[in-house]
N, C-alpha and C positions, 0 to 999 in steps of 0.2 A: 079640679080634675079635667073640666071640658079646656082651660086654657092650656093645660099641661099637655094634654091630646094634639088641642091643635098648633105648638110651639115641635111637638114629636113631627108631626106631619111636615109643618114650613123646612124643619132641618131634614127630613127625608129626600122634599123635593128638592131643597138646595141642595144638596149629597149628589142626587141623579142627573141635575143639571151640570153641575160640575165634571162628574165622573163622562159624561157625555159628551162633551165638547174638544174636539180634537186638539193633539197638538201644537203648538204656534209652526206655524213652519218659518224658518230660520235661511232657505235657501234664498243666495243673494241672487235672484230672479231680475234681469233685464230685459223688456221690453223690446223686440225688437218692431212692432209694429203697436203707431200710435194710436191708432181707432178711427183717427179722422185723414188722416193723407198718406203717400207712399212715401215721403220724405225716408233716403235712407235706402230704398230700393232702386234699381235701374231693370230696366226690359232688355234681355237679348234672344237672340234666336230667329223667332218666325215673329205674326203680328198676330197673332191670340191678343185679346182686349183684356185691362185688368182696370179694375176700379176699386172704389170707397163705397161701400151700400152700408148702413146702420152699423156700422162698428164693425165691419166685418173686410176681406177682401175678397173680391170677384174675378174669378176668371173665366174666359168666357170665347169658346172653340168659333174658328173660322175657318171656311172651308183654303186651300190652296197656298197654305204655309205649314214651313218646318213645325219640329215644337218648340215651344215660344218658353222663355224661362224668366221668371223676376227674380232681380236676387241681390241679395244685400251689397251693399256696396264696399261693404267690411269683409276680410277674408277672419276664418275661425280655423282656428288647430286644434286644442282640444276642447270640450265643451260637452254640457246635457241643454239639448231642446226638446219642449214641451207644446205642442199646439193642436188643436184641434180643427177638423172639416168634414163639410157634409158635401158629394160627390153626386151628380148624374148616375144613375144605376148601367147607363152604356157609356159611360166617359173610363179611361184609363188618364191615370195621372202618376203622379210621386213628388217627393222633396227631395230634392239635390243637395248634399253636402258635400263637405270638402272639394267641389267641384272648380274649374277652372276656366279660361277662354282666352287661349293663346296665338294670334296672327299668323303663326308656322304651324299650330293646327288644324287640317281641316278648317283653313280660311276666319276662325275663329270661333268653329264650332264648341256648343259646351259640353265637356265631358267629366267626370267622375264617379263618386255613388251615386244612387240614387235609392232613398226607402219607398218601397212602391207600394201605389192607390190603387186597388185592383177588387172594383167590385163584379168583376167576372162570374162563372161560376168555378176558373181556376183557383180564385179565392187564394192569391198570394202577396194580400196585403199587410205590410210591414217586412215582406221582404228584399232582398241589398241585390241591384242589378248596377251594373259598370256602364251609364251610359255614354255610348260615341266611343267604347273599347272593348271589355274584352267579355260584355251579356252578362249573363248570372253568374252572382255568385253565392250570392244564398236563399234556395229556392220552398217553401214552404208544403210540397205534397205530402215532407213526413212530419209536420207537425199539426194533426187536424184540429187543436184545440185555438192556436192563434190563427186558422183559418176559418172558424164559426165565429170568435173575437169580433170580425167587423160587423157592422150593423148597417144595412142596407136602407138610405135616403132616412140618416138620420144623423146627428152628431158624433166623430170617433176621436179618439184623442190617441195622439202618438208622443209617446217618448223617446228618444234616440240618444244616445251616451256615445260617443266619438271619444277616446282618453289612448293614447297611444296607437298601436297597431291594432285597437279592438274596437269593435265596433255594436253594437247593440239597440237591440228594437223592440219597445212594446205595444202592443195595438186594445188600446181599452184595461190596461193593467195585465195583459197575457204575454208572454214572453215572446217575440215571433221569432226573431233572427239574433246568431251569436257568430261574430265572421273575426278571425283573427287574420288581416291583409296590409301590406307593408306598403302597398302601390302611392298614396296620397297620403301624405300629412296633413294638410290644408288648403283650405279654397274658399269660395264663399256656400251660400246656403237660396236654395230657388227653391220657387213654387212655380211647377210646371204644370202648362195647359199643351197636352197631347196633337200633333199632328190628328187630322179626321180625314178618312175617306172620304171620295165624292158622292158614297151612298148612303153617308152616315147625315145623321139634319146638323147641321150647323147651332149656335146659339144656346149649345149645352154648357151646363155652369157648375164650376168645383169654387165653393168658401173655403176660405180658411178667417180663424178666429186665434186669439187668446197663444200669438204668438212669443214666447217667453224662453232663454237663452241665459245657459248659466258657465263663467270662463274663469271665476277665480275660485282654485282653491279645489277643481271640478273631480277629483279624485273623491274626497270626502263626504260627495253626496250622490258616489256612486251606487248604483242598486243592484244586488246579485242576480243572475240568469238564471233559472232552470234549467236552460237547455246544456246541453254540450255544445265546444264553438267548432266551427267550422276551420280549417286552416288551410289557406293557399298557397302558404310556401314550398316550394316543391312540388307541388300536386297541380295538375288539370285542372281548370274550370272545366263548368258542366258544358258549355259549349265548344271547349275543345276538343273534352271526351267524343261529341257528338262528329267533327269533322275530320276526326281520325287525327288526331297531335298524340306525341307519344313521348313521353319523360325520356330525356335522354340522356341526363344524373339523377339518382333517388334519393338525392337530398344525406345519403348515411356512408354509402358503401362504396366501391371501384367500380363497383358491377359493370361491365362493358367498357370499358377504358384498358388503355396499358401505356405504356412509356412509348413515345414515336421511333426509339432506339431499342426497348427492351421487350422480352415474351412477356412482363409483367407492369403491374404497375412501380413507380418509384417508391423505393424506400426510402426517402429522404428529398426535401426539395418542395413536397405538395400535403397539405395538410385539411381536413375536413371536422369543421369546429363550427356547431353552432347552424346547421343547416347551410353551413358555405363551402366550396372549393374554392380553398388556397394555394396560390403558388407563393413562396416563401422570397422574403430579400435575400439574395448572396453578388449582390453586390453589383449588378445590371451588367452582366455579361449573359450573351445569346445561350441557354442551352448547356451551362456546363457547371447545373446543378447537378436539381431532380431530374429537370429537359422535361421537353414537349409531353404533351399528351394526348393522345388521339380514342376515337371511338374503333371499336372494334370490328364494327359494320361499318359496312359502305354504301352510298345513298348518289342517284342520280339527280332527279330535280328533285326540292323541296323549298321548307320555310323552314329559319331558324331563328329561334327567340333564347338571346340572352340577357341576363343582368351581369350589370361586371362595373367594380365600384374600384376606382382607383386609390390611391397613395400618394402623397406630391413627387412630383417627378418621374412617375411609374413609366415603365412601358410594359406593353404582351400583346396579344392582338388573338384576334380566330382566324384563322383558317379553312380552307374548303375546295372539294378535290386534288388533296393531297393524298401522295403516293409517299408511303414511306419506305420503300426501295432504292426512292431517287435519292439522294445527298444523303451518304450512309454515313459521311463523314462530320468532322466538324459543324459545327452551327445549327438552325432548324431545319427542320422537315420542311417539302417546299410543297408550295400552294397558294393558291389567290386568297388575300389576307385582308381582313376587315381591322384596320387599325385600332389600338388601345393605345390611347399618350395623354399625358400630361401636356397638351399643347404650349402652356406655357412656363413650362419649366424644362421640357426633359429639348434639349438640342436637335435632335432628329426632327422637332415641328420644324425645323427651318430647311433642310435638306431633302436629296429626296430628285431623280433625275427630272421629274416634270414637279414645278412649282406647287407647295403644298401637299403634293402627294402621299408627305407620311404622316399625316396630323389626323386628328381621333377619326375615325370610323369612316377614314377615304381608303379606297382598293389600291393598299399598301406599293409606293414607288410607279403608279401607273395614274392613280385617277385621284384630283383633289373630292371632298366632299366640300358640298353648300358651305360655304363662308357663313352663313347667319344659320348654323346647324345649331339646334337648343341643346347643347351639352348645361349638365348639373356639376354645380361645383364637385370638388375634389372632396372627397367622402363619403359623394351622397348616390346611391344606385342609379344608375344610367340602365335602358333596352336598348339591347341592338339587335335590330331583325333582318337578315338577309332571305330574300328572296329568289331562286334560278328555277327557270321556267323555261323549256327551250330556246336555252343557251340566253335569253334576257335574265339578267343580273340586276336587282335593284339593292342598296343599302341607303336600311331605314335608322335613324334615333330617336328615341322618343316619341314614337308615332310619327316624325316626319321625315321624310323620303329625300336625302342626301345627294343621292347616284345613282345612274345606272347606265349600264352598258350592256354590249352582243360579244357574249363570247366565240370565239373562233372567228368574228370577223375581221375585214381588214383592216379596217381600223383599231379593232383592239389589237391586232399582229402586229400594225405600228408603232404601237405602246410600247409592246413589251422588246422590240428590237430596239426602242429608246432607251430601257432600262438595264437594271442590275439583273434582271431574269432572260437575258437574250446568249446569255451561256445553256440553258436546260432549254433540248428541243420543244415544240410543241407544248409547253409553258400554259397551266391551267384550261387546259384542252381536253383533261380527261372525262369520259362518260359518267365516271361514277368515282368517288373515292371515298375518303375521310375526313372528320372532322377533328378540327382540333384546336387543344388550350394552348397558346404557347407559354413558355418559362422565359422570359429574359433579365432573372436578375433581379427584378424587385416585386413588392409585394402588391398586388392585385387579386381577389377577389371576386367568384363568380356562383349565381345560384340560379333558379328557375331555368335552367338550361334544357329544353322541348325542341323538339323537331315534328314536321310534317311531312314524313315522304308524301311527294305526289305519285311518284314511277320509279321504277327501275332501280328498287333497294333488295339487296342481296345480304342478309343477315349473317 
């Protein structure tokens, strides 16, 4: 009986120990930091220090430098990273993904996400900030659960799931951030040491540990959110909300739009599929589909930010201070024109009264743009941001700054008596006009279309 008892017992505890021992985990986990050296990583930015201490990485704040970023030498598209770090309680930091560093940027400033280390008491760690563009975009005051998640001067551990247009963050197994953003597919992956005021102490140190990166297969060992995602298409960031930018397509409807010809908008010609405004192919003639399309308000100075993703051989361009009163006739509505082309398909890159002046994103037959302009291949969403600020005119692409000129001056009155616009008096000289999509014939594509009156808009 006693041996009987205790053979009961040995299979109990075997049972418990058994039952007790977690799953094998199966996820094909690579390393991307060795323990012993940065092999694999490169320094950019400022001169923040980073080192090897006990299996770990150090970084380690300096006064009178940018912020300093280490980052893999490998760019990542989609992927789950897993790492943990214990942070100074007055240090600000984050990990940078899908982040980049381009020559035509900001001199080669690094920009992208960034999931942010924020032992503050704003306490918005694990949330998705756009760093070197466009600030938050997924901010943490309404989620208090992933804001008590962190643990202050002590080990945390972040998860991040990058899989498409979605992006996801967890801070200690809490859900923080769900952001559905179409801006980056890929780039590399940094561990950032924070710019420090000169009254902050110097010699303040964030670890990172138990860096691990998963890229085959990364759907399959994705993990569900709790939260609800957040979505940028169409919509405001929280910082443009704050500097007064105003949608100026809602991503669904006409709302504020009409034909540059008609009381309405087109029936036929322009299509809205999929969170896009389409203009349709018929065949790349000027305007004699759907035709132009203009806002229904008129705007003095501002900023305007669009995306617009071409077609091989496409053309259409924007528009700005257009009067559509003038050329009632045939062809587009006239106005100073921020070029759309297929530079190197559609013929018009070659033409054009002043050299280069009608290839993508030059002020269309007057101004070439930058020759070493960062256009994205054909398919892929290009920003074009025009800027008019008493009468200076700058056009930007992709964050970098193409052209600019002084309207009404004499040298722009030189231009345009050079060009195909020295028939219309006083030629993009108006105070206030219209914006607009043009139609020419082939198929083009435009979304995130915002504006910022500065002055003198008339609704």
């Amino acid at each position: 009986m006693l041996f009987h008892s205790k053979m009961v017992a040995l299979f109990t505890i075997l049972i418990s120990l058994s039952c007790s021992q977690k799953p094998k985990d199966d996820t094909p986990w690579i390393d991307l930091f060795d323990g012993q050296t940065l092999n694999g990583w490169t320094q950019k930015g400022g001169n923040a220090t980073y080192e090897v201490r006990n299996g770990t990485i150090v970084g380690t704040t300096v006064h009178n430098t940018p912020n300093t970023f280490l980052t893999t030498e490998k760019l990542y598209g989609d992927f789950i990273l897993e790492l943990e770090y214990k942070v100074d309680s007055t240090m600000n930091s984050g990990i940078q993904i899908r982040s980049n560093s381009f020559p035509h940027y900001r001199d080669g400033r690094v920009h992208g996400y960034q999931v942010e280390i924020d032992p503050s008491e704003r306490a918005w760690s694990g949330g998705i900030y756009d760093e070197s563009r466009r600030g938050w975009l997924n901010t943490l005051e309404n989620n208090p659960e992933a804001q008590k998640a962190f643990k202050q001067n002590d080990w945390n551990h972040y998860r991040i799931e990058a899989i498409g247009d979605t992006l996801k963050t967890w801070v200690n197994g809490v859900a923080a951030s769900y952001l559905i953003d179409e801006k980056t597919a890929s780039g590399f992956i940094c561990l950032q040491v924070h710019s420090i005021k000169a009254d902050k102490q110097a010699g303040t140190e964030i670890i990172w540990k138990n860096i691990k990166i998963v890229t085959d297969s990364v759907s399959k060992y994705s993990t569900k959110s709790a939260l609800q995602p957040i979505v940028t298409k169409n919509k405001l960031t929280i910082d443009e909300t704050k500097k007064g930018w105003k949608l100026l397509w809602d991503g669904e409807t006409t709302n504020g739009w009409r034909g540059a010809k008609l009381e309405g908008f087109p029936e036929s010609g322009w299509k809205i599929e999929n969170g896009e405004l389409i203009v349709l192919a018929s065949g790349g003639a000027e305007s004699t589909a759907g035709g132009d399309i203009v806002t229904e308000a008129l705007y003095g100075d501002f900023e305007l930010s669009v995306d617009f993703k071409l077609t091989p051989g496409a053309n259409s361009g924007i528009k700005y201070y257009v009067d559509t009163n003038i050329n009632k006739g045939k062809g587009s509505s006239i106005g100073l024109e921020y070029q759309i082309l297929d530079d190197d398909l559609h013929p018009d890159a070659k033409l054009g009264n002043h050299e280069g002046s009608r290839t993508v994103s030059s002020l269309y037959d007057l101004i070439q743009a930058d020759i070493n302009k960062p256009i994205k291949p054909i398919g892929e969403w290009n920003t074009a941001y025009i800027i008019s600020k008493n009468n200076h005119v700058e056009h930007w692409l992709n964050g970098t700054k193409v052209l600019e000129y002084e309207r009404k001056s004499d040298d722009y009155r030189k231009l345009v008596s050079e060009s195909k616009y020295v028939k219309w008096p006083n030629f993009g000289e108006l105070d206030k006009g219209q914006i607009l999509l043009q139609d020419h014939g082939d198929l083009v594509a435009f979304k995130n279309v915002k504006i910022h009156p500065i002055n003198n808009i008339k609704e």
